[in-house]
C-alpha positions as CSV (number, residue, x, y, z in Angstrom):
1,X,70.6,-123.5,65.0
2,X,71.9,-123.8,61.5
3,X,69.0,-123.5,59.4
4,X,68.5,-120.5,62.0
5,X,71.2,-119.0,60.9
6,X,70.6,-119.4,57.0
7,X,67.2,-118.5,57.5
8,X,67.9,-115.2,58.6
9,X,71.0,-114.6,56.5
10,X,68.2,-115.1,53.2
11,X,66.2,-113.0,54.9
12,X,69.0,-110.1,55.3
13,X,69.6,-111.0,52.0
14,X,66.1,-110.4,50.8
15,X,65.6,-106.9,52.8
16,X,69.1,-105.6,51.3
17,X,68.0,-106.6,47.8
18,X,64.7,-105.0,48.1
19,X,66.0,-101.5,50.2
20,X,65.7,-99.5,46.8
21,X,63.1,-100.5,45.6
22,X,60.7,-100.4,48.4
23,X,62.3,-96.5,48.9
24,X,61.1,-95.9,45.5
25,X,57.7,-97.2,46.4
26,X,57.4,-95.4,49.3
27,X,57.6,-92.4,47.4
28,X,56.9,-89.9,48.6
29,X,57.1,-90.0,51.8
30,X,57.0,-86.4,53.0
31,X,55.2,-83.3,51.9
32,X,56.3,-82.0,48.2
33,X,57.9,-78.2,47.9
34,X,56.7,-77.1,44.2
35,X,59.6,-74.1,44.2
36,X,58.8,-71.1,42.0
37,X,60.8,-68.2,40.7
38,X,58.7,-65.8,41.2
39,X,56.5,-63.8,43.5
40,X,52.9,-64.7,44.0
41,X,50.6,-64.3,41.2
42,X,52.0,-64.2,37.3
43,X,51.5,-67.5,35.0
44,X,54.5,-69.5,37.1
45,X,52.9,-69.4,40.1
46,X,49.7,-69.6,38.9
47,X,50.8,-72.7,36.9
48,X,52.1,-74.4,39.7
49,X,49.1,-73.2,42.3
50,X,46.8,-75.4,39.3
51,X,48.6,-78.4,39.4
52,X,49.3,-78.6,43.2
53,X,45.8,-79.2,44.5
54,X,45.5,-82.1,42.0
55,X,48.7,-83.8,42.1
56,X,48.4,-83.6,45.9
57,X,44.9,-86.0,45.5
58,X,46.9,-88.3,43.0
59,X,50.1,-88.4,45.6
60,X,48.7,-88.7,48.7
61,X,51.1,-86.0,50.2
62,X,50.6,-82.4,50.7
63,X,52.2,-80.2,47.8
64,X,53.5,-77.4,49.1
65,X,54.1,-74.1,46.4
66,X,57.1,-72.1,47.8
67,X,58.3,-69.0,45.8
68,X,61.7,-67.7,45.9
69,X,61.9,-64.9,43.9
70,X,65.2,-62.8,42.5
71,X,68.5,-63.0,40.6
72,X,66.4,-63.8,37.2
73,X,65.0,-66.9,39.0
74,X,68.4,-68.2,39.6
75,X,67.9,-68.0,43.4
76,X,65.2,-70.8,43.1
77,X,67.1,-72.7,40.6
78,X,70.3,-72.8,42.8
79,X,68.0,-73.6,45.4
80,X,66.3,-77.1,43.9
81,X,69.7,-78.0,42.1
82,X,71.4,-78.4,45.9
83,X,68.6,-79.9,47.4
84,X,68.3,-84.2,48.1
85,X,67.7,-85.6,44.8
86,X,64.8,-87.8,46.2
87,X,61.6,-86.1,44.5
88,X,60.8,-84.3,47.7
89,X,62.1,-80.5,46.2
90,X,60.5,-79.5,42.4
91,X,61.4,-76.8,40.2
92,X,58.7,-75.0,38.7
93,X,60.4,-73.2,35.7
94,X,60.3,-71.0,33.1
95,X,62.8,-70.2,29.5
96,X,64.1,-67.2,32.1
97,X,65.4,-69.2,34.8
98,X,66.0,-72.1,33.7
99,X,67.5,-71.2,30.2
100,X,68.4,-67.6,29.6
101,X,69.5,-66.2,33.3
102,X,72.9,-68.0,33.5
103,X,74.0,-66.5,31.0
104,X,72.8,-63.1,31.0
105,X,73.8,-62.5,34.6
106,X,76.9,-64.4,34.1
107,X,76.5,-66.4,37.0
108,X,76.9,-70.8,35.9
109,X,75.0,-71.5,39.1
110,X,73.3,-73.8,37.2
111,X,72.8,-75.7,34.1
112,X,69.7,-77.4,32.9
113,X,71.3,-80.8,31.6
114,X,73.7,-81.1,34.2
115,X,72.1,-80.0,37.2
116,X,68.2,-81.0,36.5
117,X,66.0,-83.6,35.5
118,X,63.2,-82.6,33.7
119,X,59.8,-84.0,34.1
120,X,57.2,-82.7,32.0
121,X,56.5,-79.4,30.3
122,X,53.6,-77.8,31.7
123,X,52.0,-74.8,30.4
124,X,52.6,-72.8,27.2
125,X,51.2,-69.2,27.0
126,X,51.9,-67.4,23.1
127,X,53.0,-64.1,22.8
128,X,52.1,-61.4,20.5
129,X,52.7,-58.4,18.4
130,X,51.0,-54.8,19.5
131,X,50.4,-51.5,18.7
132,X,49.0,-48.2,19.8
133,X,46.0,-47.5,18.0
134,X,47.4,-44.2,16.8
135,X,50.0,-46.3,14.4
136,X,48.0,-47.1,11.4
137,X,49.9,-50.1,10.5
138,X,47.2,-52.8,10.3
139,X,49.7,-55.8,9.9
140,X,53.5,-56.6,10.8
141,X,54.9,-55.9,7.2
142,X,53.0,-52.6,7.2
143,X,54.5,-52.1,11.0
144,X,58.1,-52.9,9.5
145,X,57.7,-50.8,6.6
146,X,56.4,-47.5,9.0
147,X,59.7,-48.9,10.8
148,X,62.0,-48.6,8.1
149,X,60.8,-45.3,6.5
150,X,60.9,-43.5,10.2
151,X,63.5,-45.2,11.7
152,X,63.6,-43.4,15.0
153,X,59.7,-42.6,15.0
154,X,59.0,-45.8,16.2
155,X,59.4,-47.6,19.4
156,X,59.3,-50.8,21.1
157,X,58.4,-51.0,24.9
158,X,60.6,-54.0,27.0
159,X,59.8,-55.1,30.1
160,X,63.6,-55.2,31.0
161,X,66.9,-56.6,29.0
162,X,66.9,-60.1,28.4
163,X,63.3,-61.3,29.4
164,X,61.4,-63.7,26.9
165,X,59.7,-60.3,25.6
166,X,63.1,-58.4,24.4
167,X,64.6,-61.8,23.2
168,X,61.6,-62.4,21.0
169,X,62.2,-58.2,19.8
170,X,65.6,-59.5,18.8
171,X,64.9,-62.5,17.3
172,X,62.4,-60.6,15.1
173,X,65.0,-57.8,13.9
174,X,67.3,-60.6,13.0
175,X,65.0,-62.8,11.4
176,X,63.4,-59.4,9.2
177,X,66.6,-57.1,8.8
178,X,64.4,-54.3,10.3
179,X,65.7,-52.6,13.7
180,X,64.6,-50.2,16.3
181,X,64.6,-49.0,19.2
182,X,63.9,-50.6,22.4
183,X,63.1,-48.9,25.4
184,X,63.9,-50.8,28.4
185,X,61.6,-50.4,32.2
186,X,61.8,-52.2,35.3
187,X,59.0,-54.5,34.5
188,X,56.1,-55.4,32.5
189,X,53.4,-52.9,34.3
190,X,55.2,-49.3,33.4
191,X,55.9,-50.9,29.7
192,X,52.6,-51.8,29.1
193,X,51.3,-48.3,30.9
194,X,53.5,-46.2,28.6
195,X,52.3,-48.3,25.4
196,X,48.7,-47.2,26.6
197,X,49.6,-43.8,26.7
198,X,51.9,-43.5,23.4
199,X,54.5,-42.9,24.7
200,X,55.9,-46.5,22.8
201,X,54.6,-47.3,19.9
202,X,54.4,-51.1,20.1
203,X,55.6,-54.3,21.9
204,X,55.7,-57.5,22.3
205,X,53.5,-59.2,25.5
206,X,52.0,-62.4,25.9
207,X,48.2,-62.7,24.8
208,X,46.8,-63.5,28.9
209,X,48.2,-59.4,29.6
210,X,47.3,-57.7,26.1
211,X,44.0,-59.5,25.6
212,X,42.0,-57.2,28.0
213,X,43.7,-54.0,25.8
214,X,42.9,-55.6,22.6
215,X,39.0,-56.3,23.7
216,X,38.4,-52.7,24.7
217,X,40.3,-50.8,21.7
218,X,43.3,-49.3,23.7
219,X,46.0,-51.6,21.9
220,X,45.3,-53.4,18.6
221,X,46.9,-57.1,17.6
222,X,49.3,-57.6,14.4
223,X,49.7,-61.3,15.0
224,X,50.6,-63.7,17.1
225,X,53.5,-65.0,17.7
226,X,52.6,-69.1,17.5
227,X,52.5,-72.0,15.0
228,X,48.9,-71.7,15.0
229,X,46.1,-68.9,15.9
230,X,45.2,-69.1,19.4
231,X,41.9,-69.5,20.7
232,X,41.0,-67.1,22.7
233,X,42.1,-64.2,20.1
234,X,40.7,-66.2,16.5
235,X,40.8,-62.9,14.1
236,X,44.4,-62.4,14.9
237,X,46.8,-64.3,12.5
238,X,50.2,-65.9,12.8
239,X,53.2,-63.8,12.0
240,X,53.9,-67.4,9.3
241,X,50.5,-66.5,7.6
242,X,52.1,-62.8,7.2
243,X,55.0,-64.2,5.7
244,X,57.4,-64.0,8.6
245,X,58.4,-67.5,9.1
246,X,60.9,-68.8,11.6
247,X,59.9,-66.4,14.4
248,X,58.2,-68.3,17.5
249,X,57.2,-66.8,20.7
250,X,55.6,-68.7,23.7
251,X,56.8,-68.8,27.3
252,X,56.7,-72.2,28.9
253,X,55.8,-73.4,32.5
254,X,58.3,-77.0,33.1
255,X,58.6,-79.1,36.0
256,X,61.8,-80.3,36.9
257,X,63.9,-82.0,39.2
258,X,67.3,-82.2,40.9
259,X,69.7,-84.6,39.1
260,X,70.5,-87.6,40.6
261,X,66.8,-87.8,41.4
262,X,65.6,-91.9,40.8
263,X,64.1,-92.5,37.7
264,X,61.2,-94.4,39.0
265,X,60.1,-91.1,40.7
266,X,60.3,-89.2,38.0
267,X,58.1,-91.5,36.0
268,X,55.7,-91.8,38.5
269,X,55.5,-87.9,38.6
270,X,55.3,-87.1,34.6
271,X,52.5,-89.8,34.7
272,X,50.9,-88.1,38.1
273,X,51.1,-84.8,36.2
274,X,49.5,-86.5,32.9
275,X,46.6,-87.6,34.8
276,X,46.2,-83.8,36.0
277,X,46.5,-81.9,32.9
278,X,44.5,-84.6,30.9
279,X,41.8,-82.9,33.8
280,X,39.2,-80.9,31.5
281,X,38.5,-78.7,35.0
282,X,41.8,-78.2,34.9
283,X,42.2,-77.0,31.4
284,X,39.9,-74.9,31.8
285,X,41.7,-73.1,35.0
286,X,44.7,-72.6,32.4
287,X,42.4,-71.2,29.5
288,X,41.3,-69.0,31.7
289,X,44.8,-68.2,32.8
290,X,45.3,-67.6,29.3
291,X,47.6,-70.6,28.7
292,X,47.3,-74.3,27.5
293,X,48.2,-77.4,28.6
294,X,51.0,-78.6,26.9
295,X,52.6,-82.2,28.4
296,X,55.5,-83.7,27.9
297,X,57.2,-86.7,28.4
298,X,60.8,-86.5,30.3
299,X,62.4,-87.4,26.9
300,X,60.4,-85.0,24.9
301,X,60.7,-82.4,27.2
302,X,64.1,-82.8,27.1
303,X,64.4,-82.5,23.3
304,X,62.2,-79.3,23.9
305,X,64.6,-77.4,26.2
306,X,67.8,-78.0,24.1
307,X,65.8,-76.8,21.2
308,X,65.1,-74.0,23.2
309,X,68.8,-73.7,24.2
310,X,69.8,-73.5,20.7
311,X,67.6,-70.8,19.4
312,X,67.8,-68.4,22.1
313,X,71.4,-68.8,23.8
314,X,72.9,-67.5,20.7
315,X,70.3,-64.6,20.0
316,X,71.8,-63.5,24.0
317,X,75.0,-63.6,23.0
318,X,75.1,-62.0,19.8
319,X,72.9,-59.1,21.0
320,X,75.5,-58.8,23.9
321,X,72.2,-59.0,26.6
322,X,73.6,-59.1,30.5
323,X,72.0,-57.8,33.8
324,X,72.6,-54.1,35.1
C-alpha cells in the first residue's frame, strides 16, 4: 500500500510539473480568429485572407479572418487586447490602429507595449508622391518650388485627418519647410476621384491604388516614398535620390497578440508565419497585391513599432491631428 501511495504521489507530481508545458504543446487547440480592422477587401484584410489558408495547413486548426471595423481600428484592437491571452485571438494590424488612433481620437484603449505582443511584421506596401498631369512639375523639388511660388494654387488631396496618407503630407512639410494646403474627404475613393479630375493638384497614395492611374496617363509619379525603388514602378525614383532625405512612407501589415500570451506560442507562430511568407506562391499573391513580404522576428518587430512610435507620435501632436 505504501509504495502505492508514493507511486501515485510521483505520478501527481509528474502531471503537475508537466501541466504547462503540455498546454503549450497542445497549442492550439481550437480554431484561430485572425481579427482585422477593417471591412473586407483593402491590403489588411487582404494581408491577413493570404496568410490564413497557409498558416491553417501549418497549424492544423482552422484560421478564422474576422473583421471589426470602426473607431480608427480601435474597436478591433480593444477587442484582441481583452481577449484570453492563449494564442487563440490575433490582431491583424496596421500603423493606424495600432499606433496612431489612440492618440488622435484620444481614447488610451490601448497601447501597443503594454497591451500586445507582437509577432511578426507582415506586409509592407510604399507610398508615393502624385500629380495631375496638368501640373508640369516633373519631380518633387520642381513640385515644391510651383508650391512655394503659388502658395494657394496648389493642393494636396487627404483621404481624412490623421491617416498614414496626411501624416506622411506632414512629415514632408516639416522635413522641406514648404506647406500647403490639405483638403480633407471621407476616404480614399472621393480623394483620389477629385485628383483625377483637378480638382487637387496632388497627393500622396500608396503605389497598389495609384499604379493603375500612373499606367494609363491620368496621374503621373514624382517619387516614391521608400529606401529603395519599388519593383513594380522601376522608372520612378526615391524622394532620397531627389535629395529629400529623412522622409519614409510605407504602411505595414503586423500580427500581434494579447499580452500575457505564452511565449512558446508566440514563437511557434512567428516561425509558422516564416514558413508562410518564405512561400514564393505566396509572395507572389502579395506582389500582386502590391505589397511585399516583409518578416520579422518578435524582437525585431518590436524594435520596428517603437521606431515607428517615435517618428510619427510626435508629427500628431505637433500638427494638433484628432478625430471630428
Amino acid at each position: 500500500m505504501r509504495n502505492l501511495l508514493a507511486f501515485l504521489a510521483l505520478g501527481a507530481a509528474a502531471l503537475l510539473s508537466a501541466g504547462p508545458g503540455l498546454a503549450q504543446q497542445a497549442w492550439p487547440s481550437k480554431p484561430v480568429r485572425i481579427v482585422v480592422p477593417y471591412p473586407p477587401g483593402g491590403n489588411v484584410d487582404g494581408a491577413a485572407r493570404i496568410i490564413a489558408s497557409d498558416l491553417q495547413k501549418s497549424l492544423g486548426q482552422p484560421i478564422v479572418v474576422e473583421n471589426k471595423a470602426g473607431a480608427g481600428g480601435m474597436i478591433a484592437g480593444d477587442l484582441v487586447a481583452k481577449a484570453d491571452p492563449d494564442g487563440h485571438t490575433l490582431f491583424l494590424a496596421a500603423n493606424g490602429p495600432l499606433l496612431f488612433s489612440p492618440t488622435i481620437y484620444n481614447r488610451q484603449l490601448y497601447h501597443w507595449k503594454k497591451n500586445f505582443v507582437p509577432i511578426s511584421r507582415v506586409s509592407l506596401t510604399p507610398l508615393l508622391v502624385q500629380v495631375h498631369p496638368s501640373v508640369p512639375a516633373r519631380t518633387v523639388p520642381e513640385l515644391l518650388a510651383l508650391i512655394k511660388a503659388k502658395p494657394n494654387a496648389v493642393t494636396m488631396a487627404s483621404p481624412g485627418a490623421g491617416t498614414t496618407n496626411h501624416l506622411l503630407s506632414e512629415l514632408m512639410q516639416k522635413a522641406t519647410g514648404v506647406q500647403w494646403t490639405t483638403v480633407h474627404y471621407k476616404g480614399n475613393a472621393p480623394a483620389t476621384n477629385d485628383l483625377l479630375g483637378g480638382q487637387v493638384q496632388f497627393n500622396f497614395d500608396q503605389v497598389s491604388v495609384a499604379q493603375p492611374y500612373i499606367k494609363d496617363g491620368r496621374t503621373r509619379a514624382l517619387a516614391v516614398i521608400a529606401p529603395r525603388r519599388v519593383p513594380w514602378l522601376p522608372d520612378v525614383p526615391t524622394l532620397e535620390e531627389q535629395g529629400i532625405k529623412g522622409v519614409e512612407g510605407q504602411t505595414f501589415t503586423g500580427l500581434l497578440a494579447p499580452a500575457g500570451t505564452p511565449p512558446a506560442v508566440i514563437e511557434k507562430l512567428s516561425a509558422a508565419l516564416k514558413t508562410v511568407l518564405d512561400s514564393k506562391a505566396v509572395q507572389d499573391r502579395f506582389y500582386q497585391a502590391g505589397a511585399e513580404v516583409a518578416w520579422l522576428s518578435p524582437q525585431q518587430f518590436t524594435a520596428y513599432l517603437q521606431k515607428e512610435e517615435d517618428i510619427w507620435i510626435p508629427i500628431i501632436k505637433t500638427a494638433r491631428i484628432t478625430a471630428e
